[in-house]
C-alpha positions as CSV (number, residue, x, y, z in Angstrom):
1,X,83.2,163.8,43.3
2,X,85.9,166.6,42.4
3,X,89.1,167.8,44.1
4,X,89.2,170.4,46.6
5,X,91.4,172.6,47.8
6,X,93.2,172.1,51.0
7,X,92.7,174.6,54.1
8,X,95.8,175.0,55.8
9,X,93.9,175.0,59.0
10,X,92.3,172.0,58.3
11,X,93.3,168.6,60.1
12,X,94.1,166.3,56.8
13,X,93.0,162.6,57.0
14,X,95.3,159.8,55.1
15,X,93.2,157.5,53.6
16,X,94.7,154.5,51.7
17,X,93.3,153.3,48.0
18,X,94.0,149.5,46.3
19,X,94.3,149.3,43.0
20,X,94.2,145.6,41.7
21,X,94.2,144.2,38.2
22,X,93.9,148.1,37.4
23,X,90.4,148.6,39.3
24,X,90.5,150.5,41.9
25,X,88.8,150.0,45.1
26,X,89.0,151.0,48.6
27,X,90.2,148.8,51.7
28,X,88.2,148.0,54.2
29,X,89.8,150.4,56.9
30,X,89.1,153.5,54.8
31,X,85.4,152.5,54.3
32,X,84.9,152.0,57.7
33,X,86.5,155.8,58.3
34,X,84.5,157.1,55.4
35,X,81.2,155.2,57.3
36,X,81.9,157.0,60.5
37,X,82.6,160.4,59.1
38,X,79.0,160.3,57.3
39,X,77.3,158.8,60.3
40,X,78.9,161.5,62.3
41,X,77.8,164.1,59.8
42,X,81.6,165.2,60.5
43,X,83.1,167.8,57.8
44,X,85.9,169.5,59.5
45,X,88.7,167.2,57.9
46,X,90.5,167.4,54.2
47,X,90.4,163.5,53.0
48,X,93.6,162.5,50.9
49,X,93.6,159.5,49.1
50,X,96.8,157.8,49.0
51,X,97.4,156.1,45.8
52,X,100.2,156.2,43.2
53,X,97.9,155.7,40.5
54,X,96.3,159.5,38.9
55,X,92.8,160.4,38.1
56,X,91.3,158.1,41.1
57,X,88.7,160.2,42.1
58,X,86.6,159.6,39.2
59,X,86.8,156.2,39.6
60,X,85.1,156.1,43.2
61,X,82.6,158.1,42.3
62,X,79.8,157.5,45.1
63,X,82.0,155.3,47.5
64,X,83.1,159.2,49.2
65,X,80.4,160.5,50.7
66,X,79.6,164.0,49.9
67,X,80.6,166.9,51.6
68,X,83.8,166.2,52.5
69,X,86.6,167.9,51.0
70,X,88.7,165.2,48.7
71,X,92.0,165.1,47.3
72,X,94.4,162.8,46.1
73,X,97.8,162.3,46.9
74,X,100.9,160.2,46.1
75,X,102.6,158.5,48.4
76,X,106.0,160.4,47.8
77,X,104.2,163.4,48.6
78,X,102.9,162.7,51.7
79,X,104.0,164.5,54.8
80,X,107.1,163.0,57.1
81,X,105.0,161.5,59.7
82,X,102.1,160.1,57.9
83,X,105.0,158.6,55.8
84,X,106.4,156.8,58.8
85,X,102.6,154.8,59.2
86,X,100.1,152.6,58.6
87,X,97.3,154.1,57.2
88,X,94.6,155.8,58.3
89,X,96.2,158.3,59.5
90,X,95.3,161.9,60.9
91,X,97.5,164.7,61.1
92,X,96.9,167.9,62.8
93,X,97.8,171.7,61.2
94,X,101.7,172.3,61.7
95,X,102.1,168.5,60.7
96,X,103.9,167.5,64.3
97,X,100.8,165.8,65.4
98,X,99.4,162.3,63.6
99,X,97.3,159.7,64.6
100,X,97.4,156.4,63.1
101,X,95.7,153.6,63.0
102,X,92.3,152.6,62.8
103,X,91.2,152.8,66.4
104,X,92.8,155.8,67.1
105,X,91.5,157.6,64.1
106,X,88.0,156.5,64.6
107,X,88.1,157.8,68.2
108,X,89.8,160.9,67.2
109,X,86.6,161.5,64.3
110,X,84.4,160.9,67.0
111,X,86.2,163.2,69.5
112,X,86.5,166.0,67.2
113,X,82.9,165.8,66.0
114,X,81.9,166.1,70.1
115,X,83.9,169.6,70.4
116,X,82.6,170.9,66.8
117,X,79.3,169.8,67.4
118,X,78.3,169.2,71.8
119,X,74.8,168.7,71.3
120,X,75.5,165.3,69.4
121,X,75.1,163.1,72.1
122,X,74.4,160.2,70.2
123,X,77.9,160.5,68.4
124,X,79.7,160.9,72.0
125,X,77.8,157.8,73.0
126,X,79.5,155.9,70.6
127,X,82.5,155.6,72.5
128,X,80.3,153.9,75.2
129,X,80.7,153.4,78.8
130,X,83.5,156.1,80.1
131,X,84.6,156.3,76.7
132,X,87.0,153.6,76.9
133,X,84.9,151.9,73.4
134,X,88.1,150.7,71.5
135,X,90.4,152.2,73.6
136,X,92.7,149.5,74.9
137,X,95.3,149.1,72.2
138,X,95.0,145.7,70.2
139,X,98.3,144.7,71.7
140,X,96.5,144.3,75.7
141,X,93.1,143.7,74.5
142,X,91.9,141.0,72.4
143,X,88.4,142.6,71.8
144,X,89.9,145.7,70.2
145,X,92.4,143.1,68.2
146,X,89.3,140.7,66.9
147,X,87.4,144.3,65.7
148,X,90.4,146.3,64.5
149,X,92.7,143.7,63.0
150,X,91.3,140.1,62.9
151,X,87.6,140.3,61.1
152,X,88.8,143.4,58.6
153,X,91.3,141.0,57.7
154,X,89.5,137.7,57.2
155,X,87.3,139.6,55.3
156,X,89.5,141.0,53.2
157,X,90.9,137.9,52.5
158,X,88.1,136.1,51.7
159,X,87.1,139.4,48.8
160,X,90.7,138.5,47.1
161,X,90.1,134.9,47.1
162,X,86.5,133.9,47.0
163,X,86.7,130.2,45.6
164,X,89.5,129.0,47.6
165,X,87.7,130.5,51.0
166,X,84.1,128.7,49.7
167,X,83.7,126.4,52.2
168,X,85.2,128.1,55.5
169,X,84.3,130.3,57.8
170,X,87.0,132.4,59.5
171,X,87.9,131.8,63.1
172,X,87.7,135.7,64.0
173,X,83.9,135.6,62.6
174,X,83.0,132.6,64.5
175,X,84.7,134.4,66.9
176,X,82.3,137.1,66.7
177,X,79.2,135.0,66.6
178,X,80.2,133.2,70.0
179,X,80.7,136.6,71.4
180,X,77.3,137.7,70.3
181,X,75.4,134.5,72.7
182,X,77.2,135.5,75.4
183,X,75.9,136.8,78.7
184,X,76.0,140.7,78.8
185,X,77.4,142.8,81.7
186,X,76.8,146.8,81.5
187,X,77.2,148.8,84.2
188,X,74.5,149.1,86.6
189,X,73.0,146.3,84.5
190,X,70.9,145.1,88.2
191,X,67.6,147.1,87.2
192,X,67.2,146.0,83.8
193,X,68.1,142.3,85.2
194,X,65.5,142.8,87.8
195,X,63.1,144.6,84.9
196,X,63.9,140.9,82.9
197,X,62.5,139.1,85.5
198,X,59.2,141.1,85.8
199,X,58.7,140.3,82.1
200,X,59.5,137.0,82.0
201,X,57.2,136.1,85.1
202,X,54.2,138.2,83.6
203,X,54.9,136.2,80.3
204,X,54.6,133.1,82.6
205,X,51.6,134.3,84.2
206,X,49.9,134.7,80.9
207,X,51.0,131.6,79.5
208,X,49.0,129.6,82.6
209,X,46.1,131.8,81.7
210,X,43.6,131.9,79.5
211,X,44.6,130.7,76.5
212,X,44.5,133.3,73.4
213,X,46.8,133.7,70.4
214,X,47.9,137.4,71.8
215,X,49.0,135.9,75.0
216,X,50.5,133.1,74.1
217,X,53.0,135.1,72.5
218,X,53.2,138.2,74.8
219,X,56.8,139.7,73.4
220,X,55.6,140.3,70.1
221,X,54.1,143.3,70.1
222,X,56.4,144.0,73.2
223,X,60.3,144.2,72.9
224,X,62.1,142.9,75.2
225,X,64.2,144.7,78.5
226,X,67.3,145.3,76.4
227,X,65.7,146.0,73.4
228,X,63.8,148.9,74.9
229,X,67.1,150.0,76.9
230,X,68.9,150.2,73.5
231,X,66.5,151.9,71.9
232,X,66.1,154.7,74.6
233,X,69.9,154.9,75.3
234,X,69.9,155.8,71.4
235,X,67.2,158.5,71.3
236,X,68.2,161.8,71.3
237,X,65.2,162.9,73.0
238,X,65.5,160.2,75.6
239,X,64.4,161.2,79.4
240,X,64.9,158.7,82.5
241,X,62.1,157.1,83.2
242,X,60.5,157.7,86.5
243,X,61.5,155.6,88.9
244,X,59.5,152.7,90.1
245,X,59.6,150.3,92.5
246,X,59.7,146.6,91.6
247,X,57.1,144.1,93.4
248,X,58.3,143.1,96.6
249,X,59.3,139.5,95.2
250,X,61.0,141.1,92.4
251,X,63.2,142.9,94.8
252,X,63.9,139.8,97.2
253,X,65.7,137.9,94.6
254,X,69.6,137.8,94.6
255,X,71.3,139.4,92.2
256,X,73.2,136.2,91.0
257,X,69.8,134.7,90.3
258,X,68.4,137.2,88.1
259,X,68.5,136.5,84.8
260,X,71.8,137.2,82.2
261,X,70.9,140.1,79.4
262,X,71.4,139.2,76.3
263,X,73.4,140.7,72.9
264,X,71.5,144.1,71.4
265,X,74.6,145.2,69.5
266,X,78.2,144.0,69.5
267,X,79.1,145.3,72.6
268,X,76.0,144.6,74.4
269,X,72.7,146.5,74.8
270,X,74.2,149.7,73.8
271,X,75.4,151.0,69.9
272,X,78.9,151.8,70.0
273,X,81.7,153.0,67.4
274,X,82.7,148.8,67.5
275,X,78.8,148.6,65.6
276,X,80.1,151.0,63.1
277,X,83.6,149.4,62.6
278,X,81.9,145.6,62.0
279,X,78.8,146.9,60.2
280,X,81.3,147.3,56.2
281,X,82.8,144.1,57.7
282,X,80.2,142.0,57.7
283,X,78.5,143.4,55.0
284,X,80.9,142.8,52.3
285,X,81.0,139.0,54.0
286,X,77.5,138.5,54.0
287,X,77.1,139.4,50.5
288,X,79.9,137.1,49.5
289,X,78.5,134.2,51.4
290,X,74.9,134.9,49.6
291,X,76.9,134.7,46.3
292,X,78.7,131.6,47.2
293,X,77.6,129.6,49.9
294,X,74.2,131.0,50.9
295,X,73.6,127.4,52.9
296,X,76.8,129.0,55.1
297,X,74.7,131.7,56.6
298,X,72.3,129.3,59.1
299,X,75.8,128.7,61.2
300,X,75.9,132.7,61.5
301,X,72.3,133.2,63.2
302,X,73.0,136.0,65.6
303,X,75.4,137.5,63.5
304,X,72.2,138.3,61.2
305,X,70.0,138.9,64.1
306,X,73.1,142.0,64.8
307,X,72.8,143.0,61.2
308,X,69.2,143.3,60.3
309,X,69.1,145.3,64.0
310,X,71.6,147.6,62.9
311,X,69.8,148.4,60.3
312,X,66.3,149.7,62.1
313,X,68.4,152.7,63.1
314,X,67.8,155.7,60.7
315,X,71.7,157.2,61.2
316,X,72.9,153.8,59.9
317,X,70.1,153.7,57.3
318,X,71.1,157.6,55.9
319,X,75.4,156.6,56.3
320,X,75.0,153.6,54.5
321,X,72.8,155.1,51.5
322,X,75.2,157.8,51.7
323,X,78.5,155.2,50.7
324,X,76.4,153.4,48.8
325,X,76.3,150.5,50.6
326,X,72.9,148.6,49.7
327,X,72.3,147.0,53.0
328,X,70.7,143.2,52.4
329,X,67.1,143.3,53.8
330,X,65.8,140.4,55.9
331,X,64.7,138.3,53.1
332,X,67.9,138.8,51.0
333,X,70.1,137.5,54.3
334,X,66.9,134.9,55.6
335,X,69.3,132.0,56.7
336,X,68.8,128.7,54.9
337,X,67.8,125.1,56.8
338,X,70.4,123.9,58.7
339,X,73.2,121.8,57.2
340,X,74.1,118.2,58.2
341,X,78.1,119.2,58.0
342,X,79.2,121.8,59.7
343,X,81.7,124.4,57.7
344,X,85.1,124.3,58.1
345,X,87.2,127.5,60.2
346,X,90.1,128.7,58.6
347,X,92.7,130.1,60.6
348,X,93.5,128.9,63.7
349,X,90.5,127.2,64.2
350,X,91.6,124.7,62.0
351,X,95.2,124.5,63.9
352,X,96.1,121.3,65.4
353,X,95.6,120.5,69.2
354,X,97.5,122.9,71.4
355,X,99.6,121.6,74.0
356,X,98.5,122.0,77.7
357,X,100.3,124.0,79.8
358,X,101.1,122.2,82.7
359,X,100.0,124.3,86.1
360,X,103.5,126.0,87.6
361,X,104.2,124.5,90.9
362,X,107.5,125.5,93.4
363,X,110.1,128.7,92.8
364,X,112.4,129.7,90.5
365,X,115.9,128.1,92.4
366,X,115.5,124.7,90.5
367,X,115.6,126.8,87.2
368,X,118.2,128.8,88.0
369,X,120.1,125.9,89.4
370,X,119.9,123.9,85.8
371,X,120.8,127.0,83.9
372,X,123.7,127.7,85.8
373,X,125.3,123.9,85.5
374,X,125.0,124.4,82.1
375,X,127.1,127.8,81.9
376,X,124.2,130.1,81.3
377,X,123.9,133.0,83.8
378,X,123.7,136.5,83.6
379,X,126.3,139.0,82.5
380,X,126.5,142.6,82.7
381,X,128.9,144.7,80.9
382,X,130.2,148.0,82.5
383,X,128.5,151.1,82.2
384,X,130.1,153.5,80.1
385,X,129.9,156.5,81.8
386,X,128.4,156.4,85.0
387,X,128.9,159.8,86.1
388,X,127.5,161.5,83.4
389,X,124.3,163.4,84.5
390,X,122.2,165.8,82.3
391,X,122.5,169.6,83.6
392,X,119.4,169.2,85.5
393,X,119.4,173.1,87.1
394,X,120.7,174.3,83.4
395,X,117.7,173.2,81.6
396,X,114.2,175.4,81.1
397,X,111.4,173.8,83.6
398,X,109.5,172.6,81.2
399,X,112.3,169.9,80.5
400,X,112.5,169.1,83.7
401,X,110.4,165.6,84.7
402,X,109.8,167.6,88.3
403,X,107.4,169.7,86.4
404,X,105.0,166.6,86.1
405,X,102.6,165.1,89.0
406,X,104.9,163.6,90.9
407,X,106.5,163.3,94.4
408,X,110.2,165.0,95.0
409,X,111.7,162.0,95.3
410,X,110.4,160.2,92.3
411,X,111.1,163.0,90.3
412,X,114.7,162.4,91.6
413,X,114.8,159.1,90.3
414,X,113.3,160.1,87.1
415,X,116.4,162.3,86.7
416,X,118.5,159.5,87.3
417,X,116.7,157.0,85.2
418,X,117.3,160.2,82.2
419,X,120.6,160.0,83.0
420,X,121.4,156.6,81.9
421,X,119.0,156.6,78.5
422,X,120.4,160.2,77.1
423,X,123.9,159.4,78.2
424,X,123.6,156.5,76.0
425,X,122.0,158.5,73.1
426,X,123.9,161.2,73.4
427,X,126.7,158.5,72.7
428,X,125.7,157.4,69.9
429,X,123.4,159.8,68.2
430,X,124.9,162.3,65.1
431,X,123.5,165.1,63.7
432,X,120.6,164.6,61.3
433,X,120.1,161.1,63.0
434,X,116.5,160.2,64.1
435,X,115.7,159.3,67.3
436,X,112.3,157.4,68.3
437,X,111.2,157.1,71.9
438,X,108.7,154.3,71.6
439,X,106.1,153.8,74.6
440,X,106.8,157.8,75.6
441,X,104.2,158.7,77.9
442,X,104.7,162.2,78.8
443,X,107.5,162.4,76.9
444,X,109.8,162.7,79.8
445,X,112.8,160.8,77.5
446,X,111.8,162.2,74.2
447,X,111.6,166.0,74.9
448,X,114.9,165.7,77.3
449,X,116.8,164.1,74.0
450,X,114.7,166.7,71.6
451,X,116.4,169.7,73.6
452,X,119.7,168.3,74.3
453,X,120.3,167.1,70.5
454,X,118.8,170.1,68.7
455,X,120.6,168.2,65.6
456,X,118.2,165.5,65.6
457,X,115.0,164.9,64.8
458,X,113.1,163.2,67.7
459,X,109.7,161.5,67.6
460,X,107.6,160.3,70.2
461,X,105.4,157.3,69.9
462,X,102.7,156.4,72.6
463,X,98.8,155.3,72.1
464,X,97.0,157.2,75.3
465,X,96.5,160.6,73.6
466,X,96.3,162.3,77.3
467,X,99.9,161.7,77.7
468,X,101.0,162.8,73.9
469,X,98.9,165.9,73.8
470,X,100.8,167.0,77.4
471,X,104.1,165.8,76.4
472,X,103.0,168.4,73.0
473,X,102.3,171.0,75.0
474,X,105.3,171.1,77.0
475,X,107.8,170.7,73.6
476,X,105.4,173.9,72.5
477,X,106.7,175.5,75.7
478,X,109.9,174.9,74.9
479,X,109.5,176.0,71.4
480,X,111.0,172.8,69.9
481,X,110.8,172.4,66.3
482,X,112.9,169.1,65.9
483,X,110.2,167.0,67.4
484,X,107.4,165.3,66.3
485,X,104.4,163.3,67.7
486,X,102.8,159.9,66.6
487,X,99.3,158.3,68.8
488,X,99.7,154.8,67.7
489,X,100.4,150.9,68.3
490,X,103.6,150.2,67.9
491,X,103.3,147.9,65.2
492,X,101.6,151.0,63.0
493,X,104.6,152.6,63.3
494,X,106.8,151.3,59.5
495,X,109.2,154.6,59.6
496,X,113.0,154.5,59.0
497,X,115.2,155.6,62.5
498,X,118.9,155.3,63.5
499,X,117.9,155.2,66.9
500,X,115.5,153.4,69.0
501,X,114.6,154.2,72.7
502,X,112.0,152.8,75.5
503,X,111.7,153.3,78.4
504,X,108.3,151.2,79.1
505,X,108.2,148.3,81.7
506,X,105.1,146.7,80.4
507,X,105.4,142.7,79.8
508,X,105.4,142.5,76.4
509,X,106.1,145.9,74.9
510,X,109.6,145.9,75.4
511,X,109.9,142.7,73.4
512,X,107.8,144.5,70.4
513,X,109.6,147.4,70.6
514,X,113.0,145.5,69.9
515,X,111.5,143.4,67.3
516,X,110.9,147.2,65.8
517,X,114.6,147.9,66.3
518,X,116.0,144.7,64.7
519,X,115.3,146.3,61.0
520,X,118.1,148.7,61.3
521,X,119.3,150.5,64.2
522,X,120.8,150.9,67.7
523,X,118.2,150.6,70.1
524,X,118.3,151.1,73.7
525,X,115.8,149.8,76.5
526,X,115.1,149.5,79.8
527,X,114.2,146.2,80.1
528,X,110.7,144.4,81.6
529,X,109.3,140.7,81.3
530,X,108.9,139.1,77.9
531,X,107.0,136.1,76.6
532,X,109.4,134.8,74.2
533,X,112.2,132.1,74.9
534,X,115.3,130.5,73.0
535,X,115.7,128.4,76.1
536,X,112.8,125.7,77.0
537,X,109.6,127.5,77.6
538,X,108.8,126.3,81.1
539,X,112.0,127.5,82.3
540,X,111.6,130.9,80.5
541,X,107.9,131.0,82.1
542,X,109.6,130.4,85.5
543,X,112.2,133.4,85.0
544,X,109.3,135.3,82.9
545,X,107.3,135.4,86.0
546,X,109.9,136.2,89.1
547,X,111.3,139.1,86.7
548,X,108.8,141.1,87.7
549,X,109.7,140.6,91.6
550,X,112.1,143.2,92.0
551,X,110.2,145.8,94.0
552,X,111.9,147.9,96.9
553,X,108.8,146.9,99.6
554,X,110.2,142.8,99.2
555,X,112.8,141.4,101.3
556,X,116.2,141.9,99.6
557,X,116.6,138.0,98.9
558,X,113.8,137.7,96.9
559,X,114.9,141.4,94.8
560,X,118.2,139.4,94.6
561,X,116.7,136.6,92.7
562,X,113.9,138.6,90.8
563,X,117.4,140.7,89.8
564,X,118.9,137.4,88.5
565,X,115.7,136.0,86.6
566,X,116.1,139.7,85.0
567,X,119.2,139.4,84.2
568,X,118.8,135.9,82.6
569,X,115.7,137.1,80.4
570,X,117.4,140.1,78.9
571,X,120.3,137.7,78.1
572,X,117.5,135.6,76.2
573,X,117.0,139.3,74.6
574,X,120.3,139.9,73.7
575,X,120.9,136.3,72.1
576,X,118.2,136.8,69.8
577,X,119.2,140.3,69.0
578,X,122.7,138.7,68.4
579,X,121.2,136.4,65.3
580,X,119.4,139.7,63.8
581,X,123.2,141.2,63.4
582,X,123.6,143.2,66.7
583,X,125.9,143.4,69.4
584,X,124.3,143.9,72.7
585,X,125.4,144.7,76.0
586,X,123.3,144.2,79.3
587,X,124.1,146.9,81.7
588,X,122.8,148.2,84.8
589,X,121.7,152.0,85.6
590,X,123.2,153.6,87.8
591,X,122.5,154.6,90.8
592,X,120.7,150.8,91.0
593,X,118.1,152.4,93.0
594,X,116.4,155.1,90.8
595,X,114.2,151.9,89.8
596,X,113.2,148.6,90.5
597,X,113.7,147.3,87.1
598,X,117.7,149.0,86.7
599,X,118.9,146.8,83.6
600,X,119.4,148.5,80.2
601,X,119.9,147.1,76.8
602,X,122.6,148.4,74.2
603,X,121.8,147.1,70.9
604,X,124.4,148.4,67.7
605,X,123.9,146.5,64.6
606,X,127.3,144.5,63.1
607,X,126.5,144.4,59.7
């Protein structure tokens, strides 16, 4: 493997290397990304290995598959954005576009590789049904969190310590296994349930029978109903099959009494990108388990029926030969007879009992009662300047939040809700400051604060790519050049800012987003619920959950009370902001009606 020369209109991918004890090594993230790319056959991206060791490339040798155009790269030299984020990252020509993470970059390889290439179905595929594979950020979904985070980094843990991990297994792989017995649901799944049925009754019929060794065993020379829906679902040659009609007891049985499909691949019946994220996993685990603890691999059975599938299918077969990854064959991985003792979990499987949660019963009075005879209630400071308005007919439409899909009058209230968040930036943002608009959508705040603070550098942050690539287009419009763009999870985002701003009402985003903030700088958010307290947890539940109730369609008592559990949360917020250094003021926008949810945090550090 030799360097190559970068195109400029090449996207660049950010790949990062480990060196430890002076051999050098890749993580498990970037083999998974190096996996995809050669399953995807995918060649339109400049790979840059981030290491700040020189002369790496010889030294992985075989691990890059070939034909993709490598470089190395310090990580001084890498380019602003990337620098601000967790690796992998992708960044478009013009470096104002990245994409970070390993989710998002996977999804993005996959993307990319449809538009180059359209005739690859089987590569669209892999972002399964609607293409939502992997798509719900780890934060909301704990499927994407066990695939993206949780196994990559057991596993990993287990490589750098081998002897003191023997004799567990980790909870996100048992995890995995008990996902893999599960029942599966696919969409439209009632045919192939009903197809199930049919088998199993023939199978029935010919076990009553005569009795000969072939039909004793009837499936084995016949996979099974998902088996064969896999397997056509993964040929690229694959036409529907004509119709036919089931027999007429068949189709008289309810569909709650047909029979639950079981595990093909991870996901289900189908092979999706979350097959090619575990496949390096699990490999790399399996093989340390077979050096170790071979006895450990009869507790993991349909985790090895997954692998050895994986492996009938010729892309996997070609990718895997390609990173030289020498796939264990059923023999090598046969599990060994079941132990008497059962291996221990790590993690927190081997956690102590966890306290039940007692079912909520009444309203939130009684709590607000106790917190106000013991001097806590909410307080709100005066807003600063609340007749300060942006010059809304001043500004080029494509600034304007009236330009998006929205009614008149929401638009108004956008404007209003603007208002508040740049009139507090614009208070305390100098030039050369950076500004980061976490959560930003369309980029409503972010491009408003990129135009009216030409000084500063703004960057928007958000994870659905629809909503940054239109909130890019209309900064291009604009023909901004202080802005910049990052498709991530929050917690991928490890940049430096002086100012922090969110506008996002979702549960607990606003609490990560000020955990973000606490390092160093002012941040500023409209606030939503939270899950965290200083007070007693059932009482912070109770105000937690009548938060939310601030709608304009409820009777104005109840809005009164939601406003007042609202209040009392974000003065949980500002307490704990208070012990990171910060002084914090809890305001509300005005006018209170451009939205439900009108408070807004101030946070300035002290010290």
């Amino acid at each position: 493997m030799k360097q190559t020369e970068p195109q400029k209109d090449r996207e660049s991918l950010y790949l990062e290397v480990s060196a430890v004890n002076g051999a050098v090594s890749l993580p498990l993230h970037s083999s998974i990304v190096l996996f995809l790319l050669s399953y995807t056959e995918c060649s339109s991206f400049h790979v840059y290995l981030v290491t700040d060791r020189a002369d790496i490339l010889q030294s992985l040798s075989g691990l890059v598959p070939g034909g993709l155009a490598v470089s190395d790269v310090r990580r001084d030299e890498l380019p602003g954005l990337v620098r601000m984020c967790r690796l992998p990252a992708a960044l478009e020509p013009g470096a104002c576009f990245c994409r970070a993470g390993l989710a998002v970059v996977l999804r993005h390889i996959i993307q990319r590789t449809c538009q180059l290439m359209p005739g690859r179905r089987d590569v669209a595929s892999l972002l399964g049904f609607k293409n939502t594979c992997l798509k719900a950020c780890a934060e909301v979904s704990q499927w994407t969190r066990l695939c993206e985070l949780d196994i990559p980094s057991a596993v990993e843990e287990h490589l750098r310590n081998p002897e003191d991990q023997m004799y567990r297994l980790p909870a996100a792989i048992l995890n995995l296994e008990k996902r893999l017995g599960e029942p599966v649901k696919v969409h439209n799944d009632d045919k192939i349930r009903r197809q199930k049925l049919q088998q199993q009754k023939k199978s029935d019929s010919h076990l009553k029978g005569p009795s000969t060794e072939m039909e004793s065993r009837p499936n084995e020379s016949h996979p099974g109903v998902e088996l064969s829906a896999a397997l056509a679902k993964l040929s690229a040659d694959a036409v529907p099959s004509p119709a036919t009609r089931e027999r007429s007891d068949i189709r008289k049985v309810k569909t709650t009494d047909l029979p639950e499909l079981d595990h093909v691949f991870a996901e289900g019946l189908y092979f999706t990108l979350t097959d090619v994220v575990l496949l390096p996993c699990i490999h790399q685990y399996l093989i340390l388990l077979q050096k170790h603890t071979p006895s450990t691999l009869s507790h993991l059975p349909l985790l090895l029926r997954w692998y050895q599938r994986v492996q009938e299918l010729p892309s996997i077969l070609r990718a895997a030969k390609d990173c030289e990854m020498a796939l264990l064959s059923l023999s090598t991985a046969d599990p060994c007879p079941p132990q008497p003792e059962n291996p221990q979990p790590s993690g927190a499987e081997q956690e102590g009992p966890q306290l039940k949660q007692e079912p909520f019963i009444g309203g939130p009075r009684p709590t607000l009662t106790k917190l106000q005879e013991n001097g806590i209630d909410a307080v709100y400071a005066a807003h600063p300047c609340p007749t300060w308005t942006v010059d809304w007919e001043s500004l080029p439409a494509a600034v304007n939040p009236t330009e998006g899909k929205m009614s008149d009058a929401r638009a108004v209230r956008k404007q209003q809700q603007l208002n508040n968040l740049v009139a507090m930036v614009t208070e305390l943002a100098h030039p050369g400051h950076t500004v980061v608009d976490f959560c930003s959508g369309g980029g409503h705040v972010g491009i408003v604060l990129a135009y009216t603070l030409p000084k500063c550098q703004v960057i928007l942050i958000e994870n659905k790519e629809e909503s940054l690539v239109r909130a890019r287009d209309r900064s291009s419009q604009l023909g901004l050049t202080n802005i910049g763009f990052v498709q991530a999870n929050l917690d991928y985002f490890t940049g430096n800012f002086n100012i922090g701003v969110s506008a996002s009402h979702a549960y607990c985003l606003s609490d990560i987003f000020v955990c973000v903030c606490l390092c160093a700088c002012v941040f500023i958010d409209v606030s939503a619920c939270v899950r965290y307290a200083i007070w007693f947890p059932q009482e912070h539940m109770v105000l937690c959950r009548f938060a939310d109730q601030t709608a304009v369609s409820l009777p104005p008592e109840r809005r009164l009370i939601g406003k007042r559990c609202m209040g009392l949360v974000d003065l949980d917020r500002s307490w704990a902001a208070e012990t990171h250094g910060y002084s914090v003021r809890v305001m509300t926008m005005v006018p209170e009606g451009c939205s439900p949810k009108n408070n807004m945090l101030v946070g300035i550090p002290t010290r």
